[in-house]
C-alpha positions in Angstrom: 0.0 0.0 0.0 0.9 3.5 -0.5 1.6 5.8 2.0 -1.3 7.8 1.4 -3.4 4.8 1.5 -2.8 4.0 4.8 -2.6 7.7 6.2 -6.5 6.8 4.7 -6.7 3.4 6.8 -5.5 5.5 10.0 -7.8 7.8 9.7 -10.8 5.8 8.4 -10.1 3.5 10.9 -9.5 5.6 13.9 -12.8 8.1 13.5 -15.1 4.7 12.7 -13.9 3.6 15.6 -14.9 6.4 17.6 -18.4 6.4 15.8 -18.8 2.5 16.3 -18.5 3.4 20.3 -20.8 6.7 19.6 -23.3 4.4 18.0 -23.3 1.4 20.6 -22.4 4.0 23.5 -19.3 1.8 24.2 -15.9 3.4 25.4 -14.0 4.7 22.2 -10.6 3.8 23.2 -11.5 -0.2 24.1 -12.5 0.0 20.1 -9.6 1.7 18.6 -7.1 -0.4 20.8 -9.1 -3.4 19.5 -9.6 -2.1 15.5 -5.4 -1.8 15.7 -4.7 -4.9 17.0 -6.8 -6.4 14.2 -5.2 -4.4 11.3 -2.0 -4.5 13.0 -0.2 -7.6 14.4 -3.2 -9.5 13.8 -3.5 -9.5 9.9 -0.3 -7.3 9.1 -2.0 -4.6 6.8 -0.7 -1.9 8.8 3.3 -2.0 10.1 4.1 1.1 11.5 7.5 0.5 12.0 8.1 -0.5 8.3 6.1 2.8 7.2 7.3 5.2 8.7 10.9 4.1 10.7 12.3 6.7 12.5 9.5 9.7 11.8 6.9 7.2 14.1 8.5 8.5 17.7 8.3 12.2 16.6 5.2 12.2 15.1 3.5 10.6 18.3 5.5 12.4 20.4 4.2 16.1 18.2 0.5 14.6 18.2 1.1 13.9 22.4 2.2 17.9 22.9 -0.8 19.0 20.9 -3.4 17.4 22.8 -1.9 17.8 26.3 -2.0 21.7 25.0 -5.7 21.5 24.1 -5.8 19.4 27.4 -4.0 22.7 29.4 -6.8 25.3 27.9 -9.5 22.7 29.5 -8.4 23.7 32.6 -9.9 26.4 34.1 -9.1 27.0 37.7 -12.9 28.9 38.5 -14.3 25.9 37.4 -11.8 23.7 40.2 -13.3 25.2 43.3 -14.4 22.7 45.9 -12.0 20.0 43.8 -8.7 21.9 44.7 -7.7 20.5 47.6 -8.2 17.3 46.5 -6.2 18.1 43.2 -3.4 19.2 44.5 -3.0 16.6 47.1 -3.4 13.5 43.8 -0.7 15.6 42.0 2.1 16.6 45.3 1.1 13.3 47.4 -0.6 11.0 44.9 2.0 10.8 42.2 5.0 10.4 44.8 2.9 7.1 46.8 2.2 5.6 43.2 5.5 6.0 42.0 6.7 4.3 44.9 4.5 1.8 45.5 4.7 1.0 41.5 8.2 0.6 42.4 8.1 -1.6 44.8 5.4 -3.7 43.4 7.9 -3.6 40.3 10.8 -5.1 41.7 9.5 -7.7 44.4 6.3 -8.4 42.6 7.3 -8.3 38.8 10.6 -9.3 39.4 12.5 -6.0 37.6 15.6 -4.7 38.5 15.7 -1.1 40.8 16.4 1.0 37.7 13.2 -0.4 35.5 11.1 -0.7 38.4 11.4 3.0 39.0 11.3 4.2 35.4 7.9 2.3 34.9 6.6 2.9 38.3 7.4 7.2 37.7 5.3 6.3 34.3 2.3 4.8 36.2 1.7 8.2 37.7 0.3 8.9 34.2 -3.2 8.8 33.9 -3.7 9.7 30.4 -6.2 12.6 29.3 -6.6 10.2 26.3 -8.2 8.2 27.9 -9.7 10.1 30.8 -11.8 12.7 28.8 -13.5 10.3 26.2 -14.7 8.5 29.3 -16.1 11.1 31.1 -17.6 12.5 28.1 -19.3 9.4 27.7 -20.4 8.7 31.4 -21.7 12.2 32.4 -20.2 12.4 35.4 -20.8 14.8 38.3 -18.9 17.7 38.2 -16.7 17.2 41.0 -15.5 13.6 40.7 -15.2 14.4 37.0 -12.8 17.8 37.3 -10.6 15.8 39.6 -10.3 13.1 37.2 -9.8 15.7 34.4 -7.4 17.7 36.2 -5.4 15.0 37.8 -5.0 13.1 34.2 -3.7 16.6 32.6 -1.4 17.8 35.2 -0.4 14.5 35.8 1.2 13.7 32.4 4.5 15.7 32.3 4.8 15.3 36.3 4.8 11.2 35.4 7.0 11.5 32.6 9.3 14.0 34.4 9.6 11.4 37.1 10.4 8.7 34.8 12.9 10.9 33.4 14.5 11.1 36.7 14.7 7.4 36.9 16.4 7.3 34.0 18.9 9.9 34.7 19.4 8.1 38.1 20.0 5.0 36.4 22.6 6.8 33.9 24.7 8.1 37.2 24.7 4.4 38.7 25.9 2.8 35.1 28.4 5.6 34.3 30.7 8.1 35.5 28.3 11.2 35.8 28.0 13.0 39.1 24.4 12.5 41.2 24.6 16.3 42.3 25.2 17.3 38.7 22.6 15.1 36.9 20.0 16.6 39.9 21.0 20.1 39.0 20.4 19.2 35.2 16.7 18.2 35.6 15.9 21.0 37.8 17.3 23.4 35.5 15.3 21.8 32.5 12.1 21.8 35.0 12.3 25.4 35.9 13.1 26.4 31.9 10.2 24.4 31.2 7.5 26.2 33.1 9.2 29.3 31.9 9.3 28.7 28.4 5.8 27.4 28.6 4.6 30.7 30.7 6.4 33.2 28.4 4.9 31.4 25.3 1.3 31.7 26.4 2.0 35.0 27.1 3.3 36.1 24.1 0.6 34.6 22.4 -1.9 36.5 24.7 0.0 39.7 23.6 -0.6 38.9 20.0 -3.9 38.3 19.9 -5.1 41.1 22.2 -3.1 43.8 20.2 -4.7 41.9 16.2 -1.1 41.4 15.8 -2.5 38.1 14.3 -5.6 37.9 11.9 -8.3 35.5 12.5 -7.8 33.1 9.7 -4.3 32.5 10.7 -5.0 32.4 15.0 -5.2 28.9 14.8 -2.1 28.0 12.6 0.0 30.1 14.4 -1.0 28.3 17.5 -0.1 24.8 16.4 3.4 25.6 15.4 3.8 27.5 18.8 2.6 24.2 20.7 6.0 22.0 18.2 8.0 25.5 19.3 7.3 25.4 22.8 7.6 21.5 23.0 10.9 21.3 21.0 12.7 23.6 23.2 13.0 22.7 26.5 13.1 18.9 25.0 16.9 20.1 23.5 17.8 20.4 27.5 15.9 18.0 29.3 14.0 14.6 27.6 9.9 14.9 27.7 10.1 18.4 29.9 8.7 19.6 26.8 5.3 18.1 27.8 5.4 20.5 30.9 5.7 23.5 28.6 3.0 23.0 26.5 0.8 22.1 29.5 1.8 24.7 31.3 0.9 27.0 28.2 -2.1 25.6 27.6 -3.1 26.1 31.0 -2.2 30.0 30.9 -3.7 30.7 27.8 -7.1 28.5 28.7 -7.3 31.1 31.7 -6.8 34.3 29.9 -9.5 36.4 28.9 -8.6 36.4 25.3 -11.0 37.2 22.1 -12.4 33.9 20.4 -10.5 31.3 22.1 -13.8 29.5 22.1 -13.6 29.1 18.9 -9.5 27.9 19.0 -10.2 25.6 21.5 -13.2 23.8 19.6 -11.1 24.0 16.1 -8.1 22.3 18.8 -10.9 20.2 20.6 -11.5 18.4 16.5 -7.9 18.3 15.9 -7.2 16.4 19.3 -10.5 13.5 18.4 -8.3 12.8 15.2 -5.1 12.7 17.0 -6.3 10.4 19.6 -7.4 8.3 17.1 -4.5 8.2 14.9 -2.2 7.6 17.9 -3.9 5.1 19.6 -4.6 3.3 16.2 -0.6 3.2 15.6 0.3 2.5 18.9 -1.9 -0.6 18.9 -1.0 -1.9 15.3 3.0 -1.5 16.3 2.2 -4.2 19.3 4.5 -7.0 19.4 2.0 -10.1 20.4 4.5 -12.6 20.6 6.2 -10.2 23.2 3.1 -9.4 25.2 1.7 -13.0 25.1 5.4 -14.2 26.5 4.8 -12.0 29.8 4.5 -14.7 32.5 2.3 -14.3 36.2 4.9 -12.7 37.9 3.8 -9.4 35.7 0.3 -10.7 35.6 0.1 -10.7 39.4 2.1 -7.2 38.6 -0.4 -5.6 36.2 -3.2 -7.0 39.0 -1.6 -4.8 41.7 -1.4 -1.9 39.6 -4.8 -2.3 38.8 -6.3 -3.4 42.5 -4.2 -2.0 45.0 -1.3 0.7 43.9 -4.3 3.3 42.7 -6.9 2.8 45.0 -4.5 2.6 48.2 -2.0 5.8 47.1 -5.8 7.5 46.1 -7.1 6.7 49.4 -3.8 7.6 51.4 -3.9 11.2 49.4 -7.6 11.9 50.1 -7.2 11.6 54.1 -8.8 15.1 55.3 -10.1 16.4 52.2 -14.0 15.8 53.2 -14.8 14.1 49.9 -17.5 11.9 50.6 -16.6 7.7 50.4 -18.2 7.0 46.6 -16.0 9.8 45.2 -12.9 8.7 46.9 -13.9 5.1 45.6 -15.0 5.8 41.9 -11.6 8.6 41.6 -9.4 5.7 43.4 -10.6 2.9 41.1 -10.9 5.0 37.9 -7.1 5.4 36.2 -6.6 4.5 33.0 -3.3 5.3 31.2 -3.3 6.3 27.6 -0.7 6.9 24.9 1.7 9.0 27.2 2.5 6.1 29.1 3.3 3.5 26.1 5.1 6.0 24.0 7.7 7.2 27.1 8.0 3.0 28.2 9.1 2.6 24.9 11.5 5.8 24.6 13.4 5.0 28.2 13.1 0.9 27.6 15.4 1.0 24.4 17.7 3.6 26.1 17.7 1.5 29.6 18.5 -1.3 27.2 21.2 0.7 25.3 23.2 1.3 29.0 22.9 -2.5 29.9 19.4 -2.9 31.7 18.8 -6.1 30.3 14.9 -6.4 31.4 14.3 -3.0 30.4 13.1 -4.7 26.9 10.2 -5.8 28.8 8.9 -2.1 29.9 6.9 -1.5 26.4 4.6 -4.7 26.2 4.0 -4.5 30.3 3.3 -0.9 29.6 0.8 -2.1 26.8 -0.8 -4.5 28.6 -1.2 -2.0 31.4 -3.2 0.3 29.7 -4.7 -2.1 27.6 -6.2 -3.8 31.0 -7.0 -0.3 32.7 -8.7 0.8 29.6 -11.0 -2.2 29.5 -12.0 -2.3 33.1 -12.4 1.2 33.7 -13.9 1.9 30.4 -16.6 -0.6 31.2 -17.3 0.1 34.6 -17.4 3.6 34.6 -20.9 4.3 33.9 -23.0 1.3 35.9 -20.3 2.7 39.0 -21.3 5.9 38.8 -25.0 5.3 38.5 -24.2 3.0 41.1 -22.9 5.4 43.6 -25.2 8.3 42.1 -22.7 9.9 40.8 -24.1 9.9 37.3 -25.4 13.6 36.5 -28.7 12.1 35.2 -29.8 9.0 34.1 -32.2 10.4 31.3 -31.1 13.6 29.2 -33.5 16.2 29.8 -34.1 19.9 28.4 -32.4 23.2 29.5 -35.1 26.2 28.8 -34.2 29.5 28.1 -36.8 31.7 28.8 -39.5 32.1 31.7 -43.2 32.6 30.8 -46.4 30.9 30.9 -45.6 28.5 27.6 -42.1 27.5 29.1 -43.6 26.8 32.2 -46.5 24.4 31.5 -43.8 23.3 28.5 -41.4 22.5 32.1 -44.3 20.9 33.5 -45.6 18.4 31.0 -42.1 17.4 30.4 -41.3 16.3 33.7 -44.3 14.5 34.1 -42.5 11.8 32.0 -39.9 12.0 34.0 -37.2 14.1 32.1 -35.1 16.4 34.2 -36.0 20.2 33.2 -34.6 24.0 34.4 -35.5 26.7 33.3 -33.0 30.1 32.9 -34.1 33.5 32.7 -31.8 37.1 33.6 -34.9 38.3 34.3 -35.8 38.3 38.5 -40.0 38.8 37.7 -40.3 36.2 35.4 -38.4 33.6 36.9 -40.1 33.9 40.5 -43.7 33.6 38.3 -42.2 29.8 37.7 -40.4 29.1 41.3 -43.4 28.0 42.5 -44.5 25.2 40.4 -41.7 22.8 41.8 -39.4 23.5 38.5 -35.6 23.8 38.8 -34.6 27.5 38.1 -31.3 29.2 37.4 -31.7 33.1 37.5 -29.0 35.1 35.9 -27.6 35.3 32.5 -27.0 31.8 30.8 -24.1 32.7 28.3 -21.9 33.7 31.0 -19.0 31.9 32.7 -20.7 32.0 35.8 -24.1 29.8 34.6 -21.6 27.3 32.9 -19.8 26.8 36.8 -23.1 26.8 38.6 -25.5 24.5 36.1 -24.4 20.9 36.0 -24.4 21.0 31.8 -24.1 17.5 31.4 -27.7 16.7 32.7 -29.5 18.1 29.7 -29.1 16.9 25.9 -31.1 20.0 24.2 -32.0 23.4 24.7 -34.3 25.2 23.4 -34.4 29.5 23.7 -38.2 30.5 24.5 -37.8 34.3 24.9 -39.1 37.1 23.8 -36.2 38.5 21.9 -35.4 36.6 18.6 -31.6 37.8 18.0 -31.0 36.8 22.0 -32.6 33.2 21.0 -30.1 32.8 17.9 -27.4 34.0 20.2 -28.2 31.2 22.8 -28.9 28.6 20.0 -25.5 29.7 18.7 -23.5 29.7 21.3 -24.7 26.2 22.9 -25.0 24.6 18.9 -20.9 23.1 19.4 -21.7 21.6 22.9 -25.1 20.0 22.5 -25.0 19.4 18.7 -26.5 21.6 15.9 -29.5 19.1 15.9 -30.0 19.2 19.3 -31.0 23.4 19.9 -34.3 24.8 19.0 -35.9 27.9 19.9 -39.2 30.4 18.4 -39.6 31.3 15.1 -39.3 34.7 14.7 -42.3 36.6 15.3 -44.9 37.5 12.9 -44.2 41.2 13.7 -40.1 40.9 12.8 -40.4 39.5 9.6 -40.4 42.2 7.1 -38.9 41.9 4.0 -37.3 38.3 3.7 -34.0 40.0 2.2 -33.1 41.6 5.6 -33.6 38.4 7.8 -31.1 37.2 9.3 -30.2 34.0 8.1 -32.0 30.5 9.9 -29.1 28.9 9.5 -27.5 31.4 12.4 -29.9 30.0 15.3 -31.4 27.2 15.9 -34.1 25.0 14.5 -38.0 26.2 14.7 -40.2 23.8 16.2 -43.9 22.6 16.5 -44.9 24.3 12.6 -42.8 27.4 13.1 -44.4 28.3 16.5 -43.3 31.8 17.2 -43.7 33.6 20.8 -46.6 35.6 20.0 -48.4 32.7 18.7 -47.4 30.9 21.4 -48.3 33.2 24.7 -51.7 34.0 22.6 -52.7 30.3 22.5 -51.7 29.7 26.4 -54.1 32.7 27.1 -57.1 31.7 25.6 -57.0 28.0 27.0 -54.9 25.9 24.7 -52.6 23.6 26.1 -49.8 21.3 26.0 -51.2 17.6 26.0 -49.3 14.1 26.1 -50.6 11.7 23.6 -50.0 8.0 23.5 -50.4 6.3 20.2 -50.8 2.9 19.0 -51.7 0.0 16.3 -55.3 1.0 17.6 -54.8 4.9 17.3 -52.5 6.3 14.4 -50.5 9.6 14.1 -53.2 9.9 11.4 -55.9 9.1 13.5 -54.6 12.0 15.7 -54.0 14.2 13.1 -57.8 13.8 12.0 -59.0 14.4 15.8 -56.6 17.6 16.3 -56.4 19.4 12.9 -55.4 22.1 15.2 -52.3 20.8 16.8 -48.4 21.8 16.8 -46.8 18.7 17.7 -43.8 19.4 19.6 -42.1 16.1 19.9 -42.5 12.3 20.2 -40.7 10.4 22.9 -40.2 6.6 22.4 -40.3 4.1 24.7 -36.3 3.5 24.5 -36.1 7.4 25.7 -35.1 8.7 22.4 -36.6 12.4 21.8 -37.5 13.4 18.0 -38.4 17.2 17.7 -40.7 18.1 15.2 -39.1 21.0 12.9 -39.4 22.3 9.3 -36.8 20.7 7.9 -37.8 17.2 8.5 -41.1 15.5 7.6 -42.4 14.5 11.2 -44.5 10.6 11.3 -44.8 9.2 14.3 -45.0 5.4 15.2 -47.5 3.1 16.8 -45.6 3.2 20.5 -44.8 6.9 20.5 -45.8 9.5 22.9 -46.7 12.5 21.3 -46.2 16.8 23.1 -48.1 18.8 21.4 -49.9 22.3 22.0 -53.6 21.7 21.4 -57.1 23.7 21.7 -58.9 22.7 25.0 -61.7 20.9 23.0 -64.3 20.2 25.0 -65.5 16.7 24.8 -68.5 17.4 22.8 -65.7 19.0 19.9 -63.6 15.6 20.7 -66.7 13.8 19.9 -66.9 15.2 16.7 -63.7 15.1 15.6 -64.3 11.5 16.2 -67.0 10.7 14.8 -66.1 12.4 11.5 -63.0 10.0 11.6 -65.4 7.1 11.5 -67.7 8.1 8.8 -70.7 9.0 11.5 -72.8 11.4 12.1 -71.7 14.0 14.0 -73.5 13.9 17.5 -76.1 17.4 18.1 -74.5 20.1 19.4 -75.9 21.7 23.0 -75.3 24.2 25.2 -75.3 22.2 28.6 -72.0 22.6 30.0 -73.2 19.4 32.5 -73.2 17.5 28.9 -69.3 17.7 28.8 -67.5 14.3 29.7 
């Protein structure tokens, strides 16, 4: 094969992986490992060794850099709060106890010498953000369990690979001639020029962009070649402190106040999905089985320790005092998977370890494999079911995030939860959101596009949103700005009223927003039918009683939605033709009929005569 044919299989293979785990709402990373296995070792169609020799260390060490700098401008320290203490005690007390209990582990359990022993167990503080953030994108974790996760997996990478890197250097002053005060004084050099080069390249990026130095259509360019800048530098002095750098300017820039870095960090958020997937798809078709199949149950019983005791227990130790409760110290402590960080560095320090005479060394990148291969698996898996076990799931049906207080969100909020979908409802406006506090609905007063609604509103509980005010441009504006988190297909908001159409040359396009619902319902149309008696009414259909059938008896109706029995939600817009099925419930906003209208509607429907029409109001059923 060409090489452009299989940069196609890497990529074809690697995004269909993540869309096979999208589809069957398995983990992503248990699908890639297992699609490069199979196109890998298994049937040799892809050697990455033979394809691409000595370029395969740098590439995956440039696609590592760029998404632990996409990981960096993730972090954002208001969003940390009451997950600080327990952060920093993972990173300053948590990486030391798994390093040395790794070690230990290592070398009486695994049978390693001292020098590989410490060199993998300094890697084993690495818990990947490959990994990490896939999984809690998937599982919808609560926010506090899932930033400590998120944070400890970022800040954790460099610090694990700076710690193997000491290792190393140790074992380099025990094989050879070199000083121990002047190898110490070398990596704290490097660490210090790290952080510094990393700090001063965020900042001069800052600098850039505040003063237009930089036009918008080259922002994000620029950016990628200062990530390879940043992480080449400080690599020339000391090996892998470049993953500090970048980190460390991620981290700065991710905190600055800078003009459209939203829309950098989504651009960098799609670069980093096809960088996980390319690396992890290489990494696992360069596997040597033969090697990894040869481990025997001394590092069985090792990668078992790792998995059972080393995490949980230096978790656990780190945690004393911090007033998390007992299911978040259990689901952080059992949750560490490593990712490509860990492989890539356990093959880089094995070969050299080899190279100085550590004869066992040679056995760091398969037990480093079959590490993260294991961690992957069984945390992957038991993510979810242990968080909804513990209740530490956000929700365990999607619901809808309204924008907009009045009378049709309201009875909108109401009729939804009744079928037990989790609702709020968000308005900046005091008087209309204390007209809905009393009708036992979640509420979150205060502006919703602002940082402060994103830290306060668990997100990750809701799977739409649709804007219901009065102000059209502020409904595009919310649609807009919530379109990259929830999915174009998945925000909805009025149509724009009657009043504010004009001339169709000078509307804005409907494209900017999102999609109009229930026949183009617009919020005059809407507030008009709640005030003269119409109402939003659940409809169950069946073999017995069509959509027609319903469509006959309520010529009337906007249908809203349909909600199936398996949970899925289908929204009825203009841009699809809406038919609903026999075991669908239908939401639609409908006249009050009274039952003497109802009885008309069905008796036309049947071919009979209509029943006589009378004024008694006692006739009514």
């Amino acid at each position: 094969m060409t090489t452009l044919v299989i940069f196609c299989l890497i990529g074809a293979c690697g995004i269909g992986a993540q869309w096979i785990a999208w589809r069957w709402k398995i983990p992503a990373i248990v699908v890639m490992l297992a699609v490069g296995v199979l196109i890998g070792p298994t049937t040799g169609i892809l050697q990455p060794q033979v394809v691409f020799g000595d370029l395969l260390e740098p590439l995956i060490a440039t696609a590592v850099a760029l998404i632990l700098f996409e990981g960096g401008l993730t972090l954002h320290f208001a969003r940390l709060a009451d997950a600080e203490t327990a952060v920093r005690r993972l990173v300053i007390i948590g990486g030391p106890l798994v390093w040395g209990l790794a070690t230990l582990c290592g070398h009486y359990i695994g049978g390693l010498s001292w020098a590989s022993a410490a060199v993998l167990g300094g890697i084993l503080i690495v818990t990947g953000p490959t990994v990490i953030i896939p999984l809690l994108r998937q599982a919808s974790l609560k926010r506090r369990p899932a930033e400590i996760l998120r944070w400890e997996a970022i800040v954790n990478d460099p610090v694990g690979a700076l710690a193997a890197v000491l290792a190393f250097e140790l074992t380099i002053v025990a094989y050879s001639a070199h000083s121990l005060s002047t190898t110490l004084g070398h990596m704290a050099l490097g660490i210090v020029l790290s952080i510094g080069i990393g700090y001063l390249g965020a900042w001069l990026l800052i600098l850039a962009l505040r003063k237009g130095h930089i036009p918008e259509y080259l922002k994000v360019p620029v950016m990628i070649v200062a990530v390879l800048i940043i992480y080449t530098l400080p690599n020339s002095l000391l090996h892998e402190s470049g993953l500090l750098a970048v980190t460390v300017m991620g981290m700065v820039l991710g905190n600055s106040s800078v003009a459209s870095l939203d829309e950098i960090r989504r651009f960098k958020e799609n670069i980093t999905v096809l960088l996980v997937s390319a690396v992890f798809i290489l990494l696992a078709a360069d596997v040597d089985l033969a090697t990894l199949t040869s481990l025997g149950w001394r590092e069985i019983v090792f990668v078992l320790m790792v998995l059972f005791v080393v995490r949980p227990l230096a978790v656990f130790l780190s945690l004393i005092g911090t007033g998390l409760p007992l299911s978040e110290k259990l689901i952080v402590g059992w949750i560490g998977p490593r990712g490509v960080v860990a492989v890539a560095i356990a093959g880089l320090f094995g070969n050299r370890l080899v190279e100085l005479g550590v004869e066992d060394a040679a056995i760091l990148p398969p037990l480093a494999f079959a590490i993260v291969a294991v961690t992957v698996v069984f945390h992957g898996f038991s993510l979810e079911p242990l968080s909804r076990h513990f209740n530490l799931k956000s929700t365990g049906t999607k619901g809808l995030l309204i924008v907009g207080a009045n009378p049709f969100s309201r009875r909108l909020a109401e009729t939804i939860q009744s079928i037990g979908r989790p609702v709020m409802i968000a308005d900046r406006n005091w008087k209309r959101i204390r007209a809905v506090r009393g009708h036992d609905i979640p509420c979150y007063f205060g502006e919703i596009l602002s940082e402060e609604a994103e830290l306060d509103i668990e997100m990750n509980q809701f799977d739409s949103v649709v804007a219901l005010t009065d102000n059209d441009d502020y409904n595009a504006l919310v649609c807009v700005n919530y379109g990259p988190e929830f999915g174009r297909h998945r925000v909805f908001q009025f149509a724009p009223s009657r009043g504010d159409i004009g001339d169709s040359a000078h509307k804005a396009p409907e494209t900017l927003g999102g999609y109009y619902f229930g026949n183009n319902l617009d919020y005059d149309t809407a507030i008009e039918h709640i005030n003269t008696g119409w109402c939003l009414r659940l409809t169950r259909l069946s073999k017995e009683y069509t959509f027609d059938d319903y469509r006959r008896d309520n010529p009337e109706a906007r249908v809203i939605s349909a909600y199936s029995e398996d949970g899925s939600v289908r929204v009825m817009t203009r841009d699809t033709r809406f038919e609903a099925d026999s075991d669908e419930t239908l939401l639609a906003l409908v006249p009050d009929d009274t039952s003497e209208d109802k009885a008309r509607h069905r008796a036309a429907r049947r071919g009979e005569k209509p029943p006589a029409s009378t004024d008694n109001p006692q006739a009514d059923t």
